[in-house]
C-alpha positions as a Markdown table, in Angstrom:
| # | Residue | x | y | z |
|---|---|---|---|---|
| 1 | Unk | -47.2 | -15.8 | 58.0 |
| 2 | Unk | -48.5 | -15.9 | 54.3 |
| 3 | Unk | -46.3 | -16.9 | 51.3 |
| 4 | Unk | -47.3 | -16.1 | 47.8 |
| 5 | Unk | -47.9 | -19.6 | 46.2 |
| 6 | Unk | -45.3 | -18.4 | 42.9 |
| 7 | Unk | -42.5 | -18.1 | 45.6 |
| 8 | Unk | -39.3 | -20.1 | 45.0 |
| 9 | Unk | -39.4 | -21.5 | 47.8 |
| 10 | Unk | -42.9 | -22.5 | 48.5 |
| 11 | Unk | -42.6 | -26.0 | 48.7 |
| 12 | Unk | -40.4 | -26.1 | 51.3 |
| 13 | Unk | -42.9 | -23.6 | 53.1 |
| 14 | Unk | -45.9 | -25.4 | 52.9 |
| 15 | Unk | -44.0 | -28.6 | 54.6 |
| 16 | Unk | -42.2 | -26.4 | 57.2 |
| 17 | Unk | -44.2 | -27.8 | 60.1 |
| 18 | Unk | -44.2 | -31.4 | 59.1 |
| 19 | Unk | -40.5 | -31.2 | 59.0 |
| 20 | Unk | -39.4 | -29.5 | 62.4 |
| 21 | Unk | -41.2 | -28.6 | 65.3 |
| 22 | Unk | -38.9 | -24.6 | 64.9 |
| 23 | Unk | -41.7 | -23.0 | 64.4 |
| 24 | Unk | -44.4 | -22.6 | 66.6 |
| 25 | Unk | -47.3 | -20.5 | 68.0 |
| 26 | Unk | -47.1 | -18.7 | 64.7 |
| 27 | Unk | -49.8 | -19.7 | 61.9 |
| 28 | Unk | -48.9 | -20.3 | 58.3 |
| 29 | Unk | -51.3 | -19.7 | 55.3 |
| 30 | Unk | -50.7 | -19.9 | 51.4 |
| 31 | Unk | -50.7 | -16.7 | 49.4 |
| 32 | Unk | -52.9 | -18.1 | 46.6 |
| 33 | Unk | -53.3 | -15.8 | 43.2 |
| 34 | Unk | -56.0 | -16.0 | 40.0 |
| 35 | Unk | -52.9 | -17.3 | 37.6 |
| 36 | Unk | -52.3 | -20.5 | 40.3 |
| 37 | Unk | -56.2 | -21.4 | 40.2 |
| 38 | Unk | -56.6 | -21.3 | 36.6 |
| 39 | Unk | -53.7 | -23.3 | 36.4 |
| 40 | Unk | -55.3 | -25.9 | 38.9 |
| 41 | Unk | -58.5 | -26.3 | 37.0 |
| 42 | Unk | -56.4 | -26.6 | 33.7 |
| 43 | Unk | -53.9 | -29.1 | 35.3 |
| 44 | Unk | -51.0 | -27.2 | 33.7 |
| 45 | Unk | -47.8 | -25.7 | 35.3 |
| 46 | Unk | -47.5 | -22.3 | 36.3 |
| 47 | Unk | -44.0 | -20.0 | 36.8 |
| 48 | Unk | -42.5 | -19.5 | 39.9 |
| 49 | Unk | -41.5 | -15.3 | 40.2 |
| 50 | Unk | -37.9 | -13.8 | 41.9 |
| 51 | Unk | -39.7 | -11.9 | 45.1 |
| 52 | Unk | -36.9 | -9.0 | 44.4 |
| 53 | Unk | -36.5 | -9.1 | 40.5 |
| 54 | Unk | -40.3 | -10.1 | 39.9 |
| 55 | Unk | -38.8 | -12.4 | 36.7 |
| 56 | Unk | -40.2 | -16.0 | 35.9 |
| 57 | Unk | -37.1 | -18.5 | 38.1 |
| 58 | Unk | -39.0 | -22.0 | 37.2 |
| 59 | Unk | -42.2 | -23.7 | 36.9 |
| 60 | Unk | -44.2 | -26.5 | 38.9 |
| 61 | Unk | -47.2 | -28.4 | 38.4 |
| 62 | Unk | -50.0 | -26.2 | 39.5 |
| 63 | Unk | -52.3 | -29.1 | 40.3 |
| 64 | Unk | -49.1 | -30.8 | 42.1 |
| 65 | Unk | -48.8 | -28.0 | 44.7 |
| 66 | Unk | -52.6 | -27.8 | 45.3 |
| 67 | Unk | -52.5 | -31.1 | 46.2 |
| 68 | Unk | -49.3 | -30.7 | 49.0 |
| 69 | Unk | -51.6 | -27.9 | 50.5 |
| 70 | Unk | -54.5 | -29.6 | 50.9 |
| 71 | Unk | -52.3 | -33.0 | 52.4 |
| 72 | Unk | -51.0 | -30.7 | 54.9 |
| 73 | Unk | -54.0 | -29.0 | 55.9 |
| 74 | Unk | -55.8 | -32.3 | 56.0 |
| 75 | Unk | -52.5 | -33.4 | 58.7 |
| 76 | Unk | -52.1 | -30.6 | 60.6 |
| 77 | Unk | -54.9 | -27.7 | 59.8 |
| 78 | Unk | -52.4 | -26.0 | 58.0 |
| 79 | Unk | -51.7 | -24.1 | 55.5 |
| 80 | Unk | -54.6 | -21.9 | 55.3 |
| 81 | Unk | -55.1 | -20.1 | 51.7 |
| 82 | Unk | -55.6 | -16.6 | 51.1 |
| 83 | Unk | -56.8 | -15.4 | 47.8 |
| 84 | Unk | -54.4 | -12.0 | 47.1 |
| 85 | Unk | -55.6 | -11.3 | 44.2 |
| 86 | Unk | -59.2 | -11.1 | 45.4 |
| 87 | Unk | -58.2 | -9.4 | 48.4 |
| 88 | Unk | -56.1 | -6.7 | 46.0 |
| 89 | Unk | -59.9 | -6.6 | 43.4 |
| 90 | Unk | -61.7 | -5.2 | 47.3 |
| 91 | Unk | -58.0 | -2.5 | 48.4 |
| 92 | Unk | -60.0 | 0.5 | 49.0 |
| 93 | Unk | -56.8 | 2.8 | 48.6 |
| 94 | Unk | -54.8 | 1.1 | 45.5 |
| 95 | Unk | -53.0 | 4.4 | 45.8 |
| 96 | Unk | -51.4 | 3.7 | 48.6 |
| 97 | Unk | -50.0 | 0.3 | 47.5 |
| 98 | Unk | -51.0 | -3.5 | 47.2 |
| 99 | Unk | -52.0 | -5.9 | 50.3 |
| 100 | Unk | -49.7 | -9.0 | 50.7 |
| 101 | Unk | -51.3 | -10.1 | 54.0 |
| 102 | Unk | -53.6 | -10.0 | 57.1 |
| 103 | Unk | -53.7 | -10.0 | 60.2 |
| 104 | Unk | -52.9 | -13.2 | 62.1 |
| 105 | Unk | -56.4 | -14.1 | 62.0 |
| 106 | Unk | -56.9 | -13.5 | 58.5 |
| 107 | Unk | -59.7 | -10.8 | 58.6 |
| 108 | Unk | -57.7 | -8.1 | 58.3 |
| 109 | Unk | -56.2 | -6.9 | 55.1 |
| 110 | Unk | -54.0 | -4.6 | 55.7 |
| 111 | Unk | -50.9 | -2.7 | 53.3 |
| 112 | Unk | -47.6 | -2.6 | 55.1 |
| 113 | Unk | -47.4 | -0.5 | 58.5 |
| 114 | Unk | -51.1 | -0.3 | 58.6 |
| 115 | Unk | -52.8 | -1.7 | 62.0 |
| 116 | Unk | -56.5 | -3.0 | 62.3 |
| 117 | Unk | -58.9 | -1.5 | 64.6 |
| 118 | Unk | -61.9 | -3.8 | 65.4 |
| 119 | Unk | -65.3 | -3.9 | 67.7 |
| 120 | Unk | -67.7 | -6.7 | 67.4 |
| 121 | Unk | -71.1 | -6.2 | 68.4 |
| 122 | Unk | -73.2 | -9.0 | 70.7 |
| 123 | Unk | -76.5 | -10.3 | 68.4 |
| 124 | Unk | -78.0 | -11.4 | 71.6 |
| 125 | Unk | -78.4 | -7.4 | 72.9 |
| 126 | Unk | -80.6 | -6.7 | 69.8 |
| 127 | Unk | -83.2 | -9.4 | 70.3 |
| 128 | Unk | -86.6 | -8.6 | 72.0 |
| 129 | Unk | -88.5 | -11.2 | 73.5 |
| 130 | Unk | -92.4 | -10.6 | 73.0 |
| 131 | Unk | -94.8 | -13.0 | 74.1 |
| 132 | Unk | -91.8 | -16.1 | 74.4 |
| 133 | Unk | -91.1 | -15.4 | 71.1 |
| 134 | Unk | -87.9 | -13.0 | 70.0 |
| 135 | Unk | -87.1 | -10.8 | 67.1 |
| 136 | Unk | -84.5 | -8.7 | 65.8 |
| 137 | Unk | -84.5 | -5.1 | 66.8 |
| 138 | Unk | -83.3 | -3.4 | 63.9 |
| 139 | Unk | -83.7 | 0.3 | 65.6 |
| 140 | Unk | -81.5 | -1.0 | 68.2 |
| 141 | Unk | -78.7 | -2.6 | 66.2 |
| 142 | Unk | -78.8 | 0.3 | 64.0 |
| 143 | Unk | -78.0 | 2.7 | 67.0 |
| 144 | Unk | -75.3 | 0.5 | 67.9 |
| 145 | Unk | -73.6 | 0.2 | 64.6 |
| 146 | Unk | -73.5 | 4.5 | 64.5 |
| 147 | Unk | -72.2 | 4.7 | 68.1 |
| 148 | Unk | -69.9 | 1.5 | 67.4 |
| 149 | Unk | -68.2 | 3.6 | 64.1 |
| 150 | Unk | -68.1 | 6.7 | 65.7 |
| 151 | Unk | -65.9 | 5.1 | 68.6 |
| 152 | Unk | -63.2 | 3.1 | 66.4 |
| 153 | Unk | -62.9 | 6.4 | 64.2 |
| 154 | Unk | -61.7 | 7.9 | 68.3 |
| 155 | Unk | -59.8 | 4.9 | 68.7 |
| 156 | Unk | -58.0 | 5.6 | 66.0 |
| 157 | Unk | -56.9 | 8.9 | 67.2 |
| 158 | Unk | -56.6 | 7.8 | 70.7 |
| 159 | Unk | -54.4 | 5.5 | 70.2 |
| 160 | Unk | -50.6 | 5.3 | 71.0 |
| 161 | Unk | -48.5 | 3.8 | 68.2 |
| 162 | Unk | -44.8 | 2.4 | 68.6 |
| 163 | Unk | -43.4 | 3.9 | 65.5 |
| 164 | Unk | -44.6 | 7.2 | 63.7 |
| 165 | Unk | -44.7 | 5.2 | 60.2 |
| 166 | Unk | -47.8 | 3.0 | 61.9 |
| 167 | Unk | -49.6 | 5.9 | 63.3 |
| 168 | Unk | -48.8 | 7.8 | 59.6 |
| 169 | Unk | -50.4 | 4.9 | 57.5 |
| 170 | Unk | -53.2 | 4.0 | 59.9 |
| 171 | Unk | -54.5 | 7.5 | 59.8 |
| 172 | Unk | -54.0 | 7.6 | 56.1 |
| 173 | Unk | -56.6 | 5.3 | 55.2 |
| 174 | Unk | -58.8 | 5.4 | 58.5 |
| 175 | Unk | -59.5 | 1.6 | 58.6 |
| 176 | Unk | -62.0 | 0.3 | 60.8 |
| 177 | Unk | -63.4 | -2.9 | 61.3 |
| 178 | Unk | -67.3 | -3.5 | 62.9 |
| 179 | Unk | -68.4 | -7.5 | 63.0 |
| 180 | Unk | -70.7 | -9.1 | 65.4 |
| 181 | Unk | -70.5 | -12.1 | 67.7 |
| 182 | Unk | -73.4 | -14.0 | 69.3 |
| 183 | Unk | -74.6 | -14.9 | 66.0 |
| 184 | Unk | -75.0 | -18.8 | 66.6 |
| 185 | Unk | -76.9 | -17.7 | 70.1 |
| 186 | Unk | -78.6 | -15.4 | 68.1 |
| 187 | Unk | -80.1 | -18.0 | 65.5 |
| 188 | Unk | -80.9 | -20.9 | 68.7 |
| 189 | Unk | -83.1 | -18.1 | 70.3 |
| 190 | Unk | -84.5 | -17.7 | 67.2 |
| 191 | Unk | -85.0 | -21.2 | 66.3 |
| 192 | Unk | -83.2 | -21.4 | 63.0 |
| 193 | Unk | -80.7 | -24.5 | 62.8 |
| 194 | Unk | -77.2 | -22.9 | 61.5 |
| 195 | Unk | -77.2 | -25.4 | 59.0 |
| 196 | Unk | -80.2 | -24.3 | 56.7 |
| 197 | Unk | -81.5 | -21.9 | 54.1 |
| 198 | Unk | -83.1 | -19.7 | 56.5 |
| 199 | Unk | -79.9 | -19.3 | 58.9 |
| 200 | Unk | -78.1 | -18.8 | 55.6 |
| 201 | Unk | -80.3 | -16.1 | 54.4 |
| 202 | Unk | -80.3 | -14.3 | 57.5 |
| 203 | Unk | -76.2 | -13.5 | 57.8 |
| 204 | Unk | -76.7 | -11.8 | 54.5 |
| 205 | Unk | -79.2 | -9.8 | 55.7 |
| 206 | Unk | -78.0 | -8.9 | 58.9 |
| 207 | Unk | -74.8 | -8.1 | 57.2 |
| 208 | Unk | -76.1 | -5.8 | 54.7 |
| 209 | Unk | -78.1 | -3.9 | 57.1 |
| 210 | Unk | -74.9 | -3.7 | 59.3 |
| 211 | Unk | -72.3 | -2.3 | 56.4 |
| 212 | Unk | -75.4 | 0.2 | 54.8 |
| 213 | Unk | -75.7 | 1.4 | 58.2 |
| 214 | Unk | -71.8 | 1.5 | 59.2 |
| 215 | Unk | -71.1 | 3.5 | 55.6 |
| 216 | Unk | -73.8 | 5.9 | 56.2 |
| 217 | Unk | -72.0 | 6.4 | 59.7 |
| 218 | Unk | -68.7 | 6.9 | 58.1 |
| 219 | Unk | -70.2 | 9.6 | 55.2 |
| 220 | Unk | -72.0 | 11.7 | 57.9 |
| 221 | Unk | -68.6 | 11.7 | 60.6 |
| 222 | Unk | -66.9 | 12.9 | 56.9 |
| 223 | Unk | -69.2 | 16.0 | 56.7 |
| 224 | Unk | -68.3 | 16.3 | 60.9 |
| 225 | Unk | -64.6 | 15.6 | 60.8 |
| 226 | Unk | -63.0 | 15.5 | 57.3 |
| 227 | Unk | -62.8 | 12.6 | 54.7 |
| 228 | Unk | -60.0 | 10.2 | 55.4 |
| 229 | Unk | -56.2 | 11.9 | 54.0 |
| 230 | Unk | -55.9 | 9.2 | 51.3 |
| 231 | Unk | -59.5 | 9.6 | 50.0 |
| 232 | Unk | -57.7 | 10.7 | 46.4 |
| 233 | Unk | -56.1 | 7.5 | 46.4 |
| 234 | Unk | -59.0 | 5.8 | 47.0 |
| 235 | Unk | -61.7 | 3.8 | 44.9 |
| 236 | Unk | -64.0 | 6.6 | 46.2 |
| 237 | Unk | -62.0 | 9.8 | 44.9 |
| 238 | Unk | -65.1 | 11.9 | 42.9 |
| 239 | Unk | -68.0 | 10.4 | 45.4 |
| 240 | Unk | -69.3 | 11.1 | 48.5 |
| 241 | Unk | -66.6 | 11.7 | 51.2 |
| 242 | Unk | -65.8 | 8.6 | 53.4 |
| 243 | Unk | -64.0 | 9.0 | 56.9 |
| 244 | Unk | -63.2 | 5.1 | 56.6 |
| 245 | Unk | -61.5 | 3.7 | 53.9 |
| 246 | Unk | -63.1 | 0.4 | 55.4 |
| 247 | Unk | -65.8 | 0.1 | 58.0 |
| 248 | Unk | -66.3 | -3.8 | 58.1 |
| 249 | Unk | -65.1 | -7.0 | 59.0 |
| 250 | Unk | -65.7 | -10.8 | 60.8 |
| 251 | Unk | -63.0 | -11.5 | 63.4 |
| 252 | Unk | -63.5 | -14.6 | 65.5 |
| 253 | Unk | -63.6 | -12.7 | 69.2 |
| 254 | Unk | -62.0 | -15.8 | 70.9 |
| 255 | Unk | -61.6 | -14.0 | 74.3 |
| 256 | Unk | -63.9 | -10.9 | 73.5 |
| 257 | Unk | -67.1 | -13.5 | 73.0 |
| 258 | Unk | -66.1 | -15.2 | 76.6 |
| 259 | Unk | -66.1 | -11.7 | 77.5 |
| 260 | Unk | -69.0 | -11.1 | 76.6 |
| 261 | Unk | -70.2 | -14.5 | 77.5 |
| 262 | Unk | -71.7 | -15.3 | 74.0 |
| 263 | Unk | -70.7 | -17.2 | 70.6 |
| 264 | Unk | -67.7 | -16.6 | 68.5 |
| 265 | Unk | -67.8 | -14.7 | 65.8 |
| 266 | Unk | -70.2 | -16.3 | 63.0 |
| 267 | Unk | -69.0 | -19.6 | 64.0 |
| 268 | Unk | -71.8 | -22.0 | 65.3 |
| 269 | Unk | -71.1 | -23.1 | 68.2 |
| 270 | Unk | -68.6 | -25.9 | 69.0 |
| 271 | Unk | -70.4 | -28.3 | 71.6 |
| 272 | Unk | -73.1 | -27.5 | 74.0 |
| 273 | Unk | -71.8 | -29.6 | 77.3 |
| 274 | Unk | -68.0 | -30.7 | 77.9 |
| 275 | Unk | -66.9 | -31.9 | 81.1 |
| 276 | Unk | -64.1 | -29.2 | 82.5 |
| 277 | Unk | -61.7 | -30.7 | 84.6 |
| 278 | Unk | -60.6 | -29.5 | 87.7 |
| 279 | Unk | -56.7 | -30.5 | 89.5 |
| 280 | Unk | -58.2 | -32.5 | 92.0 |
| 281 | Unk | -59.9 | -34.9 | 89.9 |
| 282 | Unk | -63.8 | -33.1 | 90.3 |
| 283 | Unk | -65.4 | -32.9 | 87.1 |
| 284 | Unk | -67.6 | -29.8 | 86.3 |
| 285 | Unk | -70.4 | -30.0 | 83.2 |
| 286 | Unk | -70.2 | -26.7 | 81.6 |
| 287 | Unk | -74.2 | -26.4 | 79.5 |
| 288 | Unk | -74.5 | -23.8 | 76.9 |
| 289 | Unk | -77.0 | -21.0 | 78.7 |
| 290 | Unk | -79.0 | -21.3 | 76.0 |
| 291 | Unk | -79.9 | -24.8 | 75.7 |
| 292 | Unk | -79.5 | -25.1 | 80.1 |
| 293 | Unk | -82.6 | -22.3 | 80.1 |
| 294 | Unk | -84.5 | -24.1 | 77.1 |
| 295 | Unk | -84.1 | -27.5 | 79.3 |
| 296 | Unk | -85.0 | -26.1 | 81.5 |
| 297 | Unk | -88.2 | -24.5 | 80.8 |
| 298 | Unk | -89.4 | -27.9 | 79.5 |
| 299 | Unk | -88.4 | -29.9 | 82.8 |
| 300 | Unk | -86.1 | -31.7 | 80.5 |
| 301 | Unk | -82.8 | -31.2 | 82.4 |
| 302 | Unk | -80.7 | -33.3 | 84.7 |
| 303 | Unk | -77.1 | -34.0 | 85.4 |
| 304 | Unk | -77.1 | -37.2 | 84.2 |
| 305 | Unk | -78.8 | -36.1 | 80.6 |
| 306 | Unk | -75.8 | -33.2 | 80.2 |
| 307 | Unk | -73.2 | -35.9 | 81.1 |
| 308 | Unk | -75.0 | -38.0 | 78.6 |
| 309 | Unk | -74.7 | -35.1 | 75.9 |
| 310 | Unk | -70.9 | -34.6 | 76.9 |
| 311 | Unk | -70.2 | -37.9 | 75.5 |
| 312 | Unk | -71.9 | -38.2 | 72.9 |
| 313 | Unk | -70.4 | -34.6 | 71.8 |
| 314 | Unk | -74.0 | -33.5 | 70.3 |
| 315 | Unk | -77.7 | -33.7 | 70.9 |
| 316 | Unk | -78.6 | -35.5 | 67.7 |
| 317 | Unk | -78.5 | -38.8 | 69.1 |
| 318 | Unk | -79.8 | -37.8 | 72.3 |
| 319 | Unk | -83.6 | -39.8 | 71.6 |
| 320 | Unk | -85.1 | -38.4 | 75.1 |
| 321 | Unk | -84.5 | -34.6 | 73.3 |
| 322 | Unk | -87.2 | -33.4 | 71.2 |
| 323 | Unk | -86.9 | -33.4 | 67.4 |
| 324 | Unk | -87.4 | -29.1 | 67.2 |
| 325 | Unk | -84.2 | -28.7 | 70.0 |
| 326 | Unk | -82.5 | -31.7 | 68.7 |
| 327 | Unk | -82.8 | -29.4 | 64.8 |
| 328 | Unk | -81.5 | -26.1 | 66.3 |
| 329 | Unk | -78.7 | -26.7 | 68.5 |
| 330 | Unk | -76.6 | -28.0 | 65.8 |
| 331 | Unk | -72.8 | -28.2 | 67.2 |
| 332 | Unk | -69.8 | -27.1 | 64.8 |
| 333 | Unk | -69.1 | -31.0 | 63.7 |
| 334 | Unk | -73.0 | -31.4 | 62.7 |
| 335 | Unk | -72.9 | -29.1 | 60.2 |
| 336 | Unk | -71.7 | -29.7 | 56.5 |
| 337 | Unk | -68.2 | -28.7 | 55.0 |
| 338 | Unk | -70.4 | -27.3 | 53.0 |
| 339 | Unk | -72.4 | -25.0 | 55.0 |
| 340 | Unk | -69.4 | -23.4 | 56.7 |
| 341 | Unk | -68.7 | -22.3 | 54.0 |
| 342 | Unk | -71.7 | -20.9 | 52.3 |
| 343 | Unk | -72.1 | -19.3 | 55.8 |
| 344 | Unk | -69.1 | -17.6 | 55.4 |
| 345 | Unk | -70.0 | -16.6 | 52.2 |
| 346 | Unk | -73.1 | -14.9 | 53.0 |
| 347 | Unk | -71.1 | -13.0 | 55.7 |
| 348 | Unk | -68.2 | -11.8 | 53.1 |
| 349 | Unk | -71.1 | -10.7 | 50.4 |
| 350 | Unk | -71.2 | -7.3 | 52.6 |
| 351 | Unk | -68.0 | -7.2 | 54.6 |
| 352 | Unk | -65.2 | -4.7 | 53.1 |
| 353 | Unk | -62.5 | -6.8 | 54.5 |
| 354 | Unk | -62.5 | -10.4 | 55.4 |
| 355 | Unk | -64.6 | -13.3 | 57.5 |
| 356 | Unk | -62.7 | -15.3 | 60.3 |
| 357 | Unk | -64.1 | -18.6 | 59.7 |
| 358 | Unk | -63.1 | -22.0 | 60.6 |
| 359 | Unk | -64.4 | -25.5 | 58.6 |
| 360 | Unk | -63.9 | -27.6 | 61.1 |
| 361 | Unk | -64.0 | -31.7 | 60.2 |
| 362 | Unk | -64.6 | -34.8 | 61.4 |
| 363 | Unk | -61.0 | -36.6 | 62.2 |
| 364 | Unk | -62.6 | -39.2 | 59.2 |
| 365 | Unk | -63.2 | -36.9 | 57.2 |
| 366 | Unk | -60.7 | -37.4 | 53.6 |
| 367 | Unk | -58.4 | -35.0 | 51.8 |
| 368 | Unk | -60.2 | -35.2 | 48.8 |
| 369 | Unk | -63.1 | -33.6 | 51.3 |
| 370 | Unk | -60.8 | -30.6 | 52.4 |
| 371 | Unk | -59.7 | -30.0 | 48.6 |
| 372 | Unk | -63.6 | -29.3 | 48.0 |
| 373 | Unk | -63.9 | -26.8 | 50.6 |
| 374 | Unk | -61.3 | -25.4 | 49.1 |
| 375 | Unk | -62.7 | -25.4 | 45.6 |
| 376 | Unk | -66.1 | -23.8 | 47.1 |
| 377 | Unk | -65.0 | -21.1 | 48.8 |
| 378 | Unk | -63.2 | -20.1 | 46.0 |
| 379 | Unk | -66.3 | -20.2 | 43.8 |
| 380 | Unk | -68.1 | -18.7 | 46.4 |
| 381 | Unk | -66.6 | -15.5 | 46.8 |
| 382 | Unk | -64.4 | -15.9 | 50.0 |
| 383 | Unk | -61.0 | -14.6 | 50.8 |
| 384 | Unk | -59.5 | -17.0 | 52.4 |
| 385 | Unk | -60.4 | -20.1 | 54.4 |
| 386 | Unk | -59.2 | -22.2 | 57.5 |
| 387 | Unk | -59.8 | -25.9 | 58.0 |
| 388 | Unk | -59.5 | -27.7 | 60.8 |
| 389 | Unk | -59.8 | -31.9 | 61.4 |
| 390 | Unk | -60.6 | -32.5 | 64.9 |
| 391 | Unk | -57.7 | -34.7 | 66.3 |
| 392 | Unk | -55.1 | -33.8 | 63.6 |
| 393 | Unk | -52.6 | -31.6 | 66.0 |
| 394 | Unk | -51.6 | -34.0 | 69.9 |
| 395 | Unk | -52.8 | -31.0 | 71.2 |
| 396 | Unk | -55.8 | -29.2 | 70.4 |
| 397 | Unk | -57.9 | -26.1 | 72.5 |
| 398 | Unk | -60.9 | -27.8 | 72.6 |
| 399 | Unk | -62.4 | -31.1 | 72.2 |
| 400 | Unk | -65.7 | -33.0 | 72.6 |
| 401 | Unk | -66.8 | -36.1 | 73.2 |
| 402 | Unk | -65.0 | -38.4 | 75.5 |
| 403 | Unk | -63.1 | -37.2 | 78.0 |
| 404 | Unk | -59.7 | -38.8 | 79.2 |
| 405 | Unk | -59.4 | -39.3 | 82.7 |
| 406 | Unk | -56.1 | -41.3 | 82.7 |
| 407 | Unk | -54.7 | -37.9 | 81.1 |
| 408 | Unk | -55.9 | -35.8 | 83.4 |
| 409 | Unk | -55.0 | -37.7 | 86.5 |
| 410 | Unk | -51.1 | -37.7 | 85.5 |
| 411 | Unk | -51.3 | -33.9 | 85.2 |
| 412 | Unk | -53.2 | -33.9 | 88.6 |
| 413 | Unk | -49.9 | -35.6 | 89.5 |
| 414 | Unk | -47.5 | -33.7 | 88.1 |
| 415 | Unk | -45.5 | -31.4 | 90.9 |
| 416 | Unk | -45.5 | -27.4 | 90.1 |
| 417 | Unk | -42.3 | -26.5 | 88.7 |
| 418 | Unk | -40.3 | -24.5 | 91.7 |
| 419 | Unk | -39.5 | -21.8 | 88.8 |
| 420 | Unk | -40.7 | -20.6 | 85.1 |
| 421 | Unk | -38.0 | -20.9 | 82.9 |
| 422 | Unk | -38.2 | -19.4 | 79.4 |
| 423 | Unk | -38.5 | -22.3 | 76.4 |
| 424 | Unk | -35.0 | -22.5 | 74.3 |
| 425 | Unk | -36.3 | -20.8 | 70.6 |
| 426 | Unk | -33.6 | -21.5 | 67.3 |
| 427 | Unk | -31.8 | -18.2 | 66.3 |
């Protein structure tokens, strides 16, 4: 859900899920515009507009607001912030009216009644291994990117929409949305710690080669098949015919990445043992394939050093580790605020729509550290941007470090309920 921060009501929206626990399972992210930053940075108010009569209702203290957004991401992860206007500066088809939000992810663009339609290719299948050593097969991950547009642009057609306005606007603009996952396993088999120049400097690169590629794709299925229908109302009306308004984007591939039985998205990746555990009490160590086959190779593993590395929550401190492994397999927590973001940054550079991304924090880490991530990714170039400070929410999908038994055996107690009865929701 994404509220344009001149709304009359946005205060009460950015606290919404400090005040009642009403609404849940349903993310909530800032609408942020030019006017608003400008105002930050100049510590000056700025007007709050009528959503229906677009006329100036009252003003509030631009610097003020920023503030209660970052507090409340810094307590709970949320709000995220998106940055409309930027995301309005990159609308393909202006003719065809102006983007107000995403997806619920927050890659997507998308103008009312359109639908996203994205594929995410695996890193990992497009490095060679020669002589121990691997290297990106450009060839290969240029095959992949033609075949990989050619099938959304079927999808599209393929598909079944549940109103004919969806399956009008969709086929309008011809949005698609190719990313890649696998890229933290891609950069650990490469040797390149995701925190660093050179890991930086690679996105970009691979990005670029993947949204060249994926345009040319889209300009010869054009010749084949026929420019999209809103091409005249696009930023490319008088240029080469497109078939794809948009041909790019990051999404985070949560379950398509376990799928697939690689990283997430661009994210690095978020510890490389936990302890899983099972009803009866049995504990299972779960190793990163990666790092399990480079311990391996080295006669460096054993239960008790994974068990070791669980607790811990990262290699760093793990003295018996080498300095080169303990330098590459960097976990989500060991890297910077700061290089998040400038990762995510070097992915947006060539992306036509937007980069799932999460900065995730340290639970010490201070709200004056949040409002600089903030600040950054703004300078930086990014559309939007999703913190997270590990321990902030009671519950949370994953966690390292220590593992708590005394919780786990109470569930292991807990009876299975004789019937599944559906939660009581507000009207």
């Amino acid at each position: 859900g994404i509220l344009r921060v001149d709304h009359p009501d946005i205060l009460e929206f950015i606290s919404c899920k400090q005040a009642t626990n009403e609404i849940t399972n349903f993310n909530i992210s800032v609408g942020i515009t030019e006017e608003f930053m400008a105002a930050v940075e100049a510590d000056k108010p700025y007007s709050l507009i009528h959503p229906r009569y677009k006329t100036p209702v009252g003003e509030l203290s631009a610097r003020e607001v920023f503030d209660k957004i970052v507090t409340a991401a810094w307590q709970t992860g949320e709000p995220g912030i998106i940055f409309l206007d930027r995301l309005n500066a990159a609308n393909t088809v202006p003719g065809m009216g102006e983007i107000e939000s995403t997806n619920p992810c927050g890659e997507q663009p998308l103008l009312p009644y359109e639908s996203c339609n994205l594929g995410s290719i695996n890193l990992v299948a497009v490095l060679d291994e020669i002589d121990g050593a691997y290297r990106i097969n450009y060839d290969k991950l240029g095959d992949i990117v033609d075949d990989a547009v050619h099938f959304l642009d079927n999808v599209i057609d393929a598909n079944k929409y549940p109103i004919d306005i969806i399956d009008e606007t969709t086929k309008a603009s011809r949005k698609v949305g190719l990313g890649v996952m696998g890229f933290a396993d891609m950069l650990l088999l490469l040797g390149i710690p995701y925190n660093s120049e050179e890991g930086v400097a690679l996105a970009e690169e691979l990005m670029a080669f993947i949204d060249a590629r994926g345009k040319r794709a889209s300009r010869k299925l054009a010749k084949e098949r026929g420019s999209f229908p809103a091409f005249d109302k696009s930023i490319f009306h008088g240029g080469e015919p497109m078939r794809n308004a948009t041909v790019t984007t990051i999404a985070p591939t949560g379950t398509l990445s376990i799928i697939a039985n690689c990283s997430s998205g661009v994210e690095p990746v978020f510890a490389y043992v936990y302890i899983r555990n099972v009803m009866d009490g049995t504990e299972m160590i779960e190793v990163n394939p990666i790092l399990k086959a480079e311990l391996e190779k080295r006669g460096l593993y054993s239960d008790e050093l994974m068990k070791k590395i669980a607790k811990e929550g990262h290699l760093s401190h793990i003295e018996e580790l080498p300095e080169d492994i303990r330098r590459v397999f960097v976990s989500a927590h060991e890297v910077s605020p700061e290089y998040h973001i400038r990762m995510q940054a070097a992915f947006q550079k060539h992306v036509d729509n937007a980069v799932s991304k999460t900065v995730n924090f340290a639970n010490t880490a201070s709200k004056e550290e949040v409002e600089e991530v903030y600040r950054l990714a703004y300078k930086l170039g990014c559309k939007g941007v999703t913190i997270y400070r590990d321990g902030s929410r009671s519950e949370q999908v994953l966690n390292v470090g220590k593992v708590n038994k005394a919780e786990a055996a109470v569930a292991a107690e807990q009876p299975r309920p004789a019937a599944i009865a559906p939660r009581s929701r507000p009207d």
